[in-house]
Every structure is written in structure tokens, then in C-alpha cells.
N, C-alpha and C positions, 0 to 999 in steps of 0.2 A: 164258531159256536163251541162252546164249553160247561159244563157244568161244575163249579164251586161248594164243597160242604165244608165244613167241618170235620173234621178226623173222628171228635171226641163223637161227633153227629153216626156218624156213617158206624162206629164200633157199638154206638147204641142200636142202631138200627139189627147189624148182626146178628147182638146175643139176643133180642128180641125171637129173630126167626130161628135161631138154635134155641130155644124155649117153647116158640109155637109146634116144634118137629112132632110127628111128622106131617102137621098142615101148614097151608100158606098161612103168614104174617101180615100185616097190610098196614098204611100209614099213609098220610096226607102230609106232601110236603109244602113247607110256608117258606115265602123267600120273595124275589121282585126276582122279574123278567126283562131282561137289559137285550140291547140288540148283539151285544157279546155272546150273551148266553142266561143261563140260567142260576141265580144265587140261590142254595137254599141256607135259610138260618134255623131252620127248628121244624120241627114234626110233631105232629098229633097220632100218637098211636089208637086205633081205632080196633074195634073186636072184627072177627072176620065172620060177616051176615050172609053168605052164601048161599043160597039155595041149593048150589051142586055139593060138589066133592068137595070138600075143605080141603083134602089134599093133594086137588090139583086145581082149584081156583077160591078167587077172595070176591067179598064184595066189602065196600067201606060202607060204616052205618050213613044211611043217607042225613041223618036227625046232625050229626056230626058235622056232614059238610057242608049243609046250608048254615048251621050256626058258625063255622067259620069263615062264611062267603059274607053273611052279616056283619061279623067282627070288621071282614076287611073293609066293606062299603064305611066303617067306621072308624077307619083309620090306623088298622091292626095290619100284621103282613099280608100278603095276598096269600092263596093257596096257586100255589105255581107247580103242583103235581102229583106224582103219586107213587109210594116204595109199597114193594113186596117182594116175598121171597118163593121160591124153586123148591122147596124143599127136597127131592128128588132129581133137580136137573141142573143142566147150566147156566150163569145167569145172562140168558139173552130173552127177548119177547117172544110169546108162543104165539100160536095163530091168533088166541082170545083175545090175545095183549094187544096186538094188530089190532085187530075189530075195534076195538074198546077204543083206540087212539084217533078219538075228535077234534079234541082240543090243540090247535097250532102250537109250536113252541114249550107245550107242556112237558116236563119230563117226567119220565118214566127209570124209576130206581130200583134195579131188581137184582135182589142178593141170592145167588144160587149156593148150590153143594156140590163141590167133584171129586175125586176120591177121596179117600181120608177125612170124609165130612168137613174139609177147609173150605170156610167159605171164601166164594170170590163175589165182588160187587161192578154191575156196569150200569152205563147211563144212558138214555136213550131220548131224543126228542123228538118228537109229533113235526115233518115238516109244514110249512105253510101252507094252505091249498091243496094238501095231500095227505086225505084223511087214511087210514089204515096201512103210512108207512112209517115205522119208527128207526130213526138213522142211530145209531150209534156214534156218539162224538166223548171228546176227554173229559175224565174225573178228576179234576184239582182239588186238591184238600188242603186244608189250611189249618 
């Protein structure tokens, strides 16, 4: 199991969350889901609808990702997951990120901050049948 982006994808992603600082960022990843792993080819940046603390959780506009569950029922890429950023921490899943992880084989893209505000980015997949654990597997960039 592996996750595939784009370089130019993943440096977007980035200066997105170094833009949003200091609250979380948040993005709908689009791509197919191969028994390899996970392709993503593009992203939907999405405002961050939160009801908590912007700066320590996101929510995606929900109007957002049913119109792009629609597009794929129509032949557009799937949405195969979900990026945000740490603005404050590391980039691995918090306990929310946990909770939150339904979806089998979804991943989860989460660009953190560690010293020297350099970001770092990791990738995480929903395993099968095992809702609220997200495994960390490899980021290939292309």
C-alpha cells in the first residue's frame, strides 16, 4: 500500500497551509483507488467550516463534497480523501483524525510544521474493516 501525488500537487498543497497559518487548511483529494494504493491527481481546496477552533480542527464545506461525489457518479475522478494541515504540530493523525477515519482505504494527507516552520507531509490510510485506525504507509511523488 502506497500513496502517489504529484510533487507540483503536494508543494500546492503546502503553501496553501503556510497561508491558512495559523489555522488548519483543508482539501478534498481526487484520484482512483487501486489495490496498490491510493493515486491522487488533483485537489479541491475547500474553506475550512469548522465549528471548533480553526486552529486546531477543519471541517470541509459539506455543499463541496457532494458536488464532487456527483461529478464522480458522472464520470469525473473519484474523491479518494482528505488533506489538511497541523498548523502547530506534526504531521501525523490526532485523536479527531482517528474518529473521523470511516472510510476503508481513504487517505488521509496531513501537512504538519516542526521547527523552523518547515513543513513536513505524511500519508495515512483508513484500514479495511477498521474504522478509527489510520496506518501510515509511503508517499511517492511523481
Amino acid at each position: 500500500m502506497r500513496v502517489r501525488l504529484p510533487a507540483d500537487l503536494l508543494d500546492r498543497l503546502e503553501t496553501e497551509a503556510r497561508k491558512a497559518f495559523p489555522n488548519e487548511a483543508c482539501a478534498l483529494l481526487l484520484g482512483e483507488i487501486k489495490p496498490s494504493g491510493v493515486d491522487i491527481l488533483d485537489c479541491k481546496l475547500s474553506r475550512n467550516v469548522t465549528a471548533g477552533d480553526a486552529k486546531t480542527s477543519f471541517e470541509i464545506e459539506p455543499e463541496l463534497h457532494l458536488a464532487l461525489q456527483k461529478r464522480a457518479r458522472e464520470g469525473a475522478l473519484d474523491v479518494v480523501g482528505v488533506w489538511h494541515s497541523h498548523p502547530h504540530g506534526a504531521a501525523r493523525p490526532s485523536a479527531e483524525d482517528a474518529r473521523r477515519s470511516l472510510m476503508p482505504r481513504w487517505c488521509w494527507l496531513i501537512t504538519g510544521f516542526g521547527p523552523g516552520r518547515n513543513a513536513e507531509s505524511a500519508a495515512f490510510v483508513a484500514l479495511d474493516g477498521a474504522p478509527h485506525i489510520l496506518e501510515p504507509v509511503p508517499m511517492v511523488l511523481r
